[in-house]
C-alpha positions as CSV (number, residue, x, y, z in Angstrom):
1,X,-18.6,10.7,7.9
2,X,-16.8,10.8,4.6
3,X,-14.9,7.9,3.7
4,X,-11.1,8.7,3.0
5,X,-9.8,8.7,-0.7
6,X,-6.2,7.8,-1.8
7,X,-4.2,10.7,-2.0
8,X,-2.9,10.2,-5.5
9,X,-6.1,9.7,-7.7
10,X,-8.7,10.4,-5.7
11,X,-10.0,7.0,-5.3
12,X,-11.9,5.4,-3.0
13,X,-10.4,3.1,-0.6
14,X,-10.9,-0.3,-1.4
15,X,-10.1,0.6,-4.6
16,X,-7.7,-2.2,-6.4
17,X,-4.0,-1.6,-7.8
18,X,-1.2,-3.7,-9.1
19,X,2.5,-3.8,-7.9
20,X,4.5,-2.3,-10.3
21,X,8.3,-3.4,-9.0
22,X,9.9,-6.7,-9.5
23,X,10.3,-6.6,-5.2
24,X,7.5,-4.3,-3.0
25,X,8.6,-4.8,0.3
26,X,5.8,-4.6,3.3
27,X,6.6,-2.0,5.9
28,X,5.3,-1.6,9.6
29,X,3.6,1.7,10.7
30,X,6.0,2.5,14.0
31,X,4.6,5.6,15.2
32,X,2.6,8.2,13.5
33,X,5.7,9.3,11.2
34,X,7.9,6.1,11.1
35,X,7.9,3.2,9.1
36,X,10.3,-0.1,9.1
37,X,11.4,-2.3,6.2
38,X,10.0,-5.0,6.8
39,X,11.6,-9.1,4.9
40,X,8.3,-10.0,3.4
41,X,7.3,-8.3,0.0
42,X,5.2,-8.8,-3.1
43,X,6.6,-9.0,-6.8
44,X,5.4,-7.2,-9.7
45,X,1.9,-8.8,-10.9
46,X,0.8,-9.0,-7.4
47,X,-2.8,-7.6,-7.0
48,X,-3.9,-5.8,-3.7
49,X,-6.7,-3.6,-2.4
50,X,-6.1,-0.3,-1.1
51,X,-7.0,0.7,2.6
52,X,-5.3,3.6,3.7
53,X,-3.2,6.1,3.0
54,X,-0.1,7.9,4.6
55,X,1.9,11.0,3.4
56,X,4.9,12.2,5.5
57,X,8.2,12.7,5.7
58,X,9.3,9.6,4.3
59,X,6.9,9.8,1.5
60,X,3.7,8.8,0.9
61,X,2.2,5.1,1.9
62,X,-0.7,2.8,1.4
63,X,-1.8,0.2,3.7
64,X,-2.7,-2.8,1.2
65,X,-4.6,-6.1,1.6
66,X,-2.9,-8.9,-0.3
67,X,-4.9,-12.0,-0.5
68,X,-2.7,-15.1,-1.0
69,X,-2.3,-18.3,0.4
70,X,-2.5,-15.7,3.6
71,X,-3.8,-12.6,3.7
72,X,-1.8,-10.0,4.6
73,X,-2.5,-6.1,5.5
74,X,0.6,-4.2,5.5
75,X,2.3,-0.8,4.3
76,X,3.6,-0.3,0.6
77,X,5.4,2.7,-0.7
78,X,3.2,4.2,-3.3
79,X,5.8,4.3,-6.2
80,X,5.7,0.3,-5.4
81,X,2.2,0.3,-7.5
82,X,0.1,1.1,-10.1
83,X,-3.8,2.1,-9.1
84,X,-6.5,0.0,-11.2
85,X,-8.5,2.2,-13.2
């Protein structure tokens, strides 16, 4: 089976990136087209590893791994980051 690739660079998943916005707030995958705003977010400087990707109506979305003090695996709007090269 062929692994995925993110949809903007053709990159594998796993693949690290940056945030690129002073506030990149986490969303919450509703349903197969929906996503919620969620309070939590990561500022600009914050590293994370890509591990999914959505494209809809609402734009296109990865899912992220942040590893902090927690780790957290979430939802990020795309414009919300820069991809590592």
């Amino acid at each position: 089976m062929c692994q995925p690739k993110c949809a903007a660079k053709n990159k594998p998943i796993g693949t690290p990136a940056t945030v690129a916005i002073e506030k990149a707030h986490f969303y919450e995958k509703k349903s197969s087209e929906s996503f919620d705003q969620k309070q939590s977010y990561l500022i600009k400087g914050d590293k994370v590893v890509l591990n999914d990707y959505h494209r809809g109506d609402e734009g296109l979305f990865y899912q992220v791994t942040f590893f902090g003090k927690k780790t957290v695996t979430a939802w990020l709007l795309a414009s919300a980051i820069l991809i590592d090269e």
